[in-house]
N, CA, C and O atoms as a GROMACS GRO file, in nm:
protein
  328
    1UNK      N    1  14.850  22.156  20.946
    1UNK     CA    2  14.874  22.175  20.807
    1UNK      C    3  14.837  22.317  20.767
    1UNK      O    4  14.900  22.376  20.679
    2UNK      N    5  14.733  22.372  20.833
    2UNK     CA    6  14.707  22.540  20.788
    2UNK      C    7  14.823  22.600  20.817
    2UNK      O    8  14.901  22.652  20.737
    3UNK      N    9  14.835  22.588  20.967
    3UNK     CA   10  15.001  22.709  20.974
    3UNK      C   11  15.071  22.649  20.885
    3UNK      O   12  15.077  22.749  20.814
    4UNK      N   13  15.152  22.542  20.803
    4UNK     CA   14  15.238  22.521  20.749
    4UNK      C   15  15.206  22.597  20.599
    4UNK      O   16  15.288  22.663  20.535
    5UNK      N   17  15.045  22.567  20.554
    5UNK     CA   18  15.022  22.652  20.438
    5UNK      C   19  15.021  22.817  20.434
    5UNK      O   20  15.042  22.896  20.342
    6UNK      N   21  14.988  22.834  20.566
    6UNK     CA   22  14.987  23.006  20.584
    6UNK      C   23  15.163  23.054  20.567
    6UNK      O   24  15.198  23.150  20.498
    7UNK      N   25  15.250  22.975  20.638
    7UNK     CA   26  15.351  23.010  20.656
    7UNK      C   27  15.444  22.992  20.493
    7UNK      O   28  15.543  23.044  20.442
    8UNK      N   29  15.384  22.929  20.472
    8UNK     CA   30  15.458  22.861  20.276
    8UNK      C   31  15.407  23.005  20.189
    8UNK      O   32  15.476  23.040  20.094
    9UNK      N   33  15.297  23.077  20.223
    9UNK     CA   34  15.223  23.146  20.209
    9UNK      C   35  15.345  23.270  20.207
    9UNK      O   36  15.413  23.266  20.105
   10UNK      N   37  15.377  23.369  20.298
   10UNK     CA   38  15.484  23.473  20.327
   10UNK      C   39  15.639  23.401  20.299
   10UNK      O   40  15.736  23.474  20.317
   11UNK      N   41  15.659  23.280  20.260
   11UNK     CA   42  15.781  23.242  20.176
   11UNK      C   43  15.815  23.367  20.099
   11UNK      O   44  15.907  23.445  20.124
   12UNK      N   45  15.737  23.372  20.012
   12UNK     CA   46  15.811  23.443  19.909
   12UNK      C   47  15.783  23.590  19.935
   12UNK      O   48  15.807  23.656  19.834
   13UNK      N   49  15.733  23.672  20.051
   13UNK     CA   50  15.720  23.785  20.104
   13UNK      C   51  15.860  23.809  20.181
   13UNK      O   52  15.901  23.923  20.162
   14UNK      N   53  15.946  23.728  20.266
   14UNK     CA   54  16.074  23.713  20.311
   14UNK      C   55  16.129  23.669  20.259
   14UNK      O   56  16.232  23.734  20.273
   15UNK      N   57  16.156  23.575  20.178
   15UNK     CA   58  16.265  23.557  20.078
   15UNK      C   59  16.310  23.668  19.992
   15UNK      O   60  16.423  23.716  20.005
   16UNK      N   61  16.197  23.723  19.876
   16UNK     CA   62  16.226  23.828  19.802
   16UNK      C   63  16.220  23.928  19.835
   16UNK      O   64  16.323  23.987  19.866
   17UNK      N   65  16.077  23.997  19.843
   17UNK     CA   66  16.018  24.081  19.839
   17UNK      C   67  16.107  24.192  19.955
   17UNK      O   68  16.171  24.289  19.914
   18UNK      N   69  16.098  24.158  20.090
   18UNK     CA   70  16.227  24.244  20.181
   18UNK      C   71  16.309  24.284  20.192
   18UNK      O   72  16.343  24.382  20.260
   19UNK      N   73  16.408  24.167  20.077
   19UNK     CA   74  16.545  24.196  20.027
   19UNK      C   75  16.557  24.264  19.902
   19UNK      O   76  16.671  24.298  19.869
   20UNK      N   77  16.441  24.296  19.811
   20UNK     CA   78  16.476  24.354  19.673
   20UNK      C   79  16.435  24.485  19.676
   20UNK      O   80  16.492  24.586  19.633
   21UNK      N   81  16.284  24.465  19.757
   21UNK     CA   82  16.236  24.585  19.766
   21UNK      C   83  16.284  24.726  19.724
   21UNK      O   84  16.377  24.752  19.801
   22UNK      N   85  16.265  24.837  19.633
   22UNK     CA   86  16.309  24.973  19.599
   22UNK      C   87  16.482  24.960  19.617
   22UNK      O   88  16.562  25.007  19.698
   23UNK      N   89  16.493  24.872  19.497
   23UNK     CA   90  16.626  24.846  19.510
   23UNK      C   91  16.657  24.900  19.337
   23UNK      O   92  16.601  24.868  19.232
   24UNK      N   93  16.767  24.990  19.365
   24UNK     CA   94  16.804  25.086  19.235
   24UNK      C   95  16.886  24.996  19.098
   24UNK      O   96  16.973  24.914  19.128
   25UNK      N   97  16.854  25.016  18.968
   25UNK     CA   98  16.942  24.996  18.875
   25UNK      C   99  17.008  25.083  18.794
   25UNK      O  100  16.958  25.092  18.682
   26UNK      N  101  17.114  25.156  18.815
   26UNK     CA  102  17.220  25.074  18.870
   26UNK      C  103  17.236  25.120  19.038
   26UNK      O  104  17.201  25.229  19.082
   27UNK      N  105  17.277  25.046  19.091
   27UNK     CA  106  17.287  25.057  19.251
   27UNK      C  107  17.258  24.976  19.305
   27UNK      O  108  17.178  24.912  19.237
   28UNK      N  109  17.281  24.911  19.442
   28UNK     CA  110  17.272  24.784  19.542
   28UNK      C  111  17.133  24.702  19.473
   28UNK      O  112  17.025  24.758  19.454
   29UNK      N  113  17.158  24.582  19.446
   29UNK     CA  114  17.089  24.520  19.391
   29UNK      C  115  16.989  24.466  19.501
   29UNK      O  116  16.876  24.443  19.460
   30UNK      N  117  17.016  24.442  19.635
   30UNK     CA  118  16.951  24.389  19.731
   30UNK      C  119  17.008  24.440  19.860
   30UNK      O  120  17.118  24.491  19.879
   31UNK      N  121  16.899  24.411  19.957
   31UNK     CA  122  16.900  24.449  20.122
   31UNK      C  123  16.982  24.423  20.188
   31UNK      O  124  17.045  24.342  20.120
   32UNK      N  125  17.053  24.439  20.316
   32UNK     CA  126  17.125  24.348  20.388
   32UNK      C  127  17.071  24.366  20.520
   32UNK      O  128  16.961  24.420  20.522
   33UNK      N  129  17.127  24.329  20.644
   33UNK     CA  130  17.089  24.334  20.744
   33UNK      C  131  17.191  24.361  20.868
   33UNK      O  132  17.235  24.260  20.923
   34UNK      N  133  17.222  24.457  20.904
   34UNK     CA  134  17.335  24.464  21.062
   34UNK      C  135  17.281  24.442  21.198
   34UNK      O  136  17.177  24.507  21.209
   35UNK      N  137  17.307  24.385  21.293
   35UNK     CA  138  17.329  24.419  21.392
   35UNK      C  139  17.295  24.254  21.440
   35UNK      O  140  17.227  24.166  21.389
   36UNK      N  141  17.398  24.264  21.596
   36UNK     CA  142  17.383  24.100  21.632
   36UNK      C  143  17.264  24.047  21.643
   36UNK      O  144  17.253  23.932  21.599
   37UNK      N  145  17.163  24.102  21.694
   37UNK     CA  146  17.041  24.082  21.758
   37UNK      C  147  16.969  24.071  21.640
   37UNK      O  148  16.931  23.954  21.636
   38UNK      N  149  16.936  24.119  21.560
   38UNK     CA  150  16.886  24.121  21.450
   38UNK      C  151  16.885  23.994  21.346
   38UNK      O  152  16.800  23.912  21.310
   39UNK      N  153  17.084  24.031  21.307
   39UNK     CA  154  17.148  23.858  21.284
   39UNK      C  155  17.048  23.712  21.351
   39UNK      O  156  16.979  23.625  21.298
   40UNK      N  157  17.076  23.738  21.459
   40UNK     CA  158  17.048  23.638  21.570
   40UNK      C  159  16.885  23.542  21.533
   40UNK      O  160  16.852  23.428  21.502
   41UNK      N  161  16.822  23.669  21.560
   41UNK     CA  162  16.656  23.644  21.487
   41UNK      C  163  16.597  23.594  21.393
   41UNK      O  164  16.495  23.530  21.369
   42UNK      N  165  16.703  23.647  21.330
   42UNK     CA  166  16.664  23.581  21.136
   42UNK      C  167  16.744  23.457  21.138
   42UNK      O  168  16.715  23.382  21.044
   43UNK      N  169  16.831  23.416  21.211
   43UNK     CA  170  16.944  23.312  21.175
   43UNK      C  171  17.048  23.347  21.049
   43UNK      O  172  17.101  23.267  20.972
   44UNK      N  173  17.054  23.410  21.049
   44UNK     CA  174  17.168  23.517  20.989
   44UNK      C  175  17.142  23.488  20.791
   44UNK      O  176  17.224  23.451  20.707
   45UNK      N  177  16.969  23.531  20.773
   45UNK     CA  178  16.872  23.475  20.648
   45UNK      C  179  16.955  23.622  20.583
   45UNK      O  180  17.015  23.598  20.478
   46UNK      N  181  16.963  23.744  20.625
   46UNK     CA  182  16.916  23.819  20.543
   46UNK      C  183  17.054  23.856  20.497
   46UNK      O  184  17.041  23.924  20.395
   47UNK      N  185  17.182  23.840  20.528
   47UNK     CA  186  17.266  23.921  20.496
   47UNK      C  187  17.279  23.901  20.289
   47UNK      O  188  17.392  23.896  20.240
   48UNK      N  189  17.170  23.894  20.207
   48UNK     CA  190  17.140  23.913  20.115
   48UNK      C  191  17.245  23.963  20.010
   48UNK      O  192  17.306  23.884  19.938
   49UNK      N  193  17.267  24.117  20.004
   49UNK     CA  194  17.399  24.140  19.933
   49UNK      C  195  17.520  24.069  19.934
   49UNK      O  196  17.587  24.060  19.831
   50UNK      N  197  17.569  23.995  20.084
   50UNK     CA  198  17.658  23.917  20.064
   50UNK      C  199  17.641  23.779  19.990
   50UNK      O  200  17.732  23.727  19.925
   51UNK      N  201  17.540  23.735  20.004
   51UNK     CA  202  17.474  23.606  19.956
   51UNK      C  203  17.502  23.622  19.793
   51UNK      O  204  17.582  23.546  19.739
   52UNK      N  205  17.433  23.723  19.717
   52UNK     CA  206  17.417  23.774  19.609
   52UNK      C  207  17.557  23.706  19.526
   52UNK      O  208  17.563  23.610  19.450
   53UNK      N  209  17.685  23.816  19.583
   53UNK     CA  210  17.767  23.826  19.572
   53UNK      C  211  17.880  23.731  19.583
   53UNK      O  212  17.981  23.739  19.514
   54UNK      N  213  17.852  23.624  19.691
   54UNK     CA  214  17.952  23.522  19.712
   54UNK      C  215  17.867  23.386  19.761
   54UNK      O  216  17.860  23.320  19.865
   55UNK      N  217  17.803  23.382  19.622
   55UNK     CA  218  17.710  23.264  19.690
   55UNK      C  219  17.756  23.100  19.760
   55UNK      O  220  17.681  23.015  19.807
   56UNK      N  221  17.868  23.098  19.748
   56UNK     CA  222  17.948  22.964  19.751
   56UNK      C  223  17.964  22.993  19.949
   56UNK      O  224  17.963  22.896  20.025
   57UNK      N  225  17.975  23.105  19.989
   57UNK     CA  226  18.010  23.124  20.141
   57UNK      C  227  17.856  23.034  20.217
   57UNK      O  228  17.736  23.049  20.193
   58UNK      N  229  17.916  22.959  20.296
   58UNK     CA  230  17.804  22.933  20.432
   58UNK      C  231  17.753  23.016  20.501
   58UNK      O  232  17.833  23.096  20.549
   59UNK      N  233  17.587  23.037  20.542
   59UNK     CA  234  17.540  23.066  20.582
   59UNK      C  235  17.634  23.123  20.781
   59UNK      O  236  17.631  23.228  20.844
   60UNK      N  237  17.689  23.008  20.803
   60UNK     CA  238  17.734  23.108  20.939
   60UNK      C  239  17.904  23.166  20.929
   60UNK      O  240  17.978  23.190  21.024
   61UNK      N  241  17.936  23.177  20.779
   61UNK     CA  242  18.040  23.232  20.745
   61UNK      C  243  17.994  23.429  20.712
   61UNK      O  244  18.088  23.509  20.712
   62UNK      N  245  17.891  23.466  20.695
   62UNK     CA  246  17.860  23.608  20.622
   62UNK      C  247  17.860  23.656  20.692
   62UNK      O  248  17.876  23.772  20.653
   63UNK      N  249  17.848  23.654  20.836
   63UNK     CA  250  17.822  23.816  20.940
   63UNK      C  251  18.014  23.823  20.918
   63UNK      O  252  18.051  23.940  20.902
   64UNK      N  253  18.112  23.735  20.915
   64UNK     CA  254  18.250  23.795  20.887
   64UNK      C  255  18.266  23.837  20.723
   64UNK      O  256  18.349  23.922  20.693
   65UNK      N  257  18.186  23.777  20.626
   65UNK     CA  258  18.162  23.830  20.518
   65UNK      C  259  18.122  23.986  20.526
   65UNK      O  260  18.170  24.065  20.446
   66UNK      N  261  18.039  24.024  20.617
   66UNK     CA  262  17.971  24.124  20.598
   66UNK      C  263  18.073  24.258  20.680
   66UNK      O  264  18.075  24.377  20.650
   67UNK      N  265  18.152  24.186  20.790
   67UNK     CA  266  18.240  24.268  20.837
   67UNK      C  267  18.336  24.357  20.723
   67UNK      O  268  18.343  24.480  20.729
   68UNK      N  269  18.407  24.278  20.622
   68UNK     CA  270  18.469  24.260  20.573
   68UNK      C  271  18.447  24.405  20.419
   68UNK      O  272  18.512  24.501  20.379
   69UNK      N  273  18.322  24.340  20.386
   69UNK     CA  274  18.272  24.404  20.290
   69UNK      C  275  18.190  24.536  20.321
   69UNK      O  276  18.141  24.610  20.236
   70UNK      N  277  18.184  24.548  20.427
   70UNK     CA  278  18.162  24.703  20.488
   70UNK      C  279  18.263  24.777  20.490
   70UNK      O  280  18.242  24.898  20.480
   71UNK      N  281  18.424  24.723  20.508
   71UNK     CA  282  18.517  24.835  20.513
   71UNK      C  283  18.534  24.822  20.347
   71UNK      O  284  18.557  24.925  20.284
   72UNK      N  285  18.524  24.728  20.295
   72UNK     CA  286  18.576  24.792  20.103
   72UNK      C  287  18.443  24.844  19.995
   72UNK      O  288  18.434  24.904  19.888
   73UNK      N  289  18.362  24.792  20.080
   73UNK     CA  290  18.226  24.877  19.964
   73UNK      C  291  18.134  24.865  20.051
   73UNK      O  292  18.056  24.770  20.062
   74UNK      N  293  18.140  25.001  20.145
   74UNK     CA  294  18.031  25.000  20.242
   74UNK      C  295  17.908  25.068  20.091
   74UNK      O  296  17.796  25.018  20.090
   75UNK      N  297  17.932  25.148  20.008
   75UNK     CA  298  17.821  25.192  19.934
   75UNK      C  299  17.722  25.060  19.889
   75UNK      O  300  17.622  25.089  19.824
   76UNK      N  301  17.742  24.941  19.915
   76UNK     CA  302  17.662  24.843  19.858
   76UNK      C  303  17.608  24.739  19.937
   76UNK      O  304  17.563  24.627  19.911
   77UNK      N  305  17.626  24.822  20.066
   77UNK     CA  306  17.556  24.807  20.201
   77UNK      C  307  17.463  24.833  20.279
   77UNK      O  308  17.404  24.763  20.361
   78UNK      N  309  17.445  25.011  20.231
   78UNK     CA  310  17.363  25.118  20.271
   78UNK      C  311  17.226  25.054  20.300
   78UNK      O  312  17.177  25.059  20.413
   79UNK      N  313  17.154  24.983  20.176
   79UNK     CA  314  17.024  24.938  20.229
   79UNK      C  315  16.970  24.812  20.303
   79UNK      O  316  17.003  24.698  20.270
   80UNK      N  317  16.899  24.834  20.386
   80UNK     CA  318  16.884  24.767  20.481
   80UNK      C  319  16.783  24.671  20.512
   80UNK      O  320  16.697  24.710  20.433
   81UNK      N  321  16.731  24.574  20.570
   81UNK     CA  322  16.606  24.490  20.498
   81UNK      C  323  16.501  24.622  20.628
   81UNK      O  324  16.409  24.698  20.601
   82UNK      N  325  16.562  24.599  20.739
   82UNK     CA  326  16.525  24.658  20.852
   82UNK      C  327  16.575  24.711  20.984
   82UNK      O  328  16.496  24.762  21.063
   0.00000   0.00000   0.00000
């Protein structure tokens, strides 16, 4: 039960806080995340801007979301969780 409280604990340190972080108004409202390996790790949590943006898409639908929306507004891509 401790790890489960420690871990409930950094919830809201990876949920929000990674993805909003020094995030400009006006400008990209939130983080995203590239690369397979990366994807892979998180279970494909962070692609964030796409989430934002098309919240109705499934979770293992956004890395082609994210393909997609890099060639028409890579500017709202730029930031990165990591």
């Amino acid at each position: 039960m401790a790890a489960m409280a420690v871990g409930q604990c950094f919830t809201s340190f990876f949920a929000v806080w990674t993805v909003h972080h020094d995030c400009e108004n006006p400008g990209p409202f939130a983080r995203t995340l590239r690369g397979v390996l990366k994807n892979v790790a998180t279970y494909n949590m962070f692609f964030h801007v796409e989430h934002h943006l098309f919240p109705a898409v499934p979770t293992c639908h956004l890395p082609q979301l994210a393909e997609r929306l890099d060639q028409a507004a890579p500017e709202l891509t730029r930031l990165r969780v990591f």
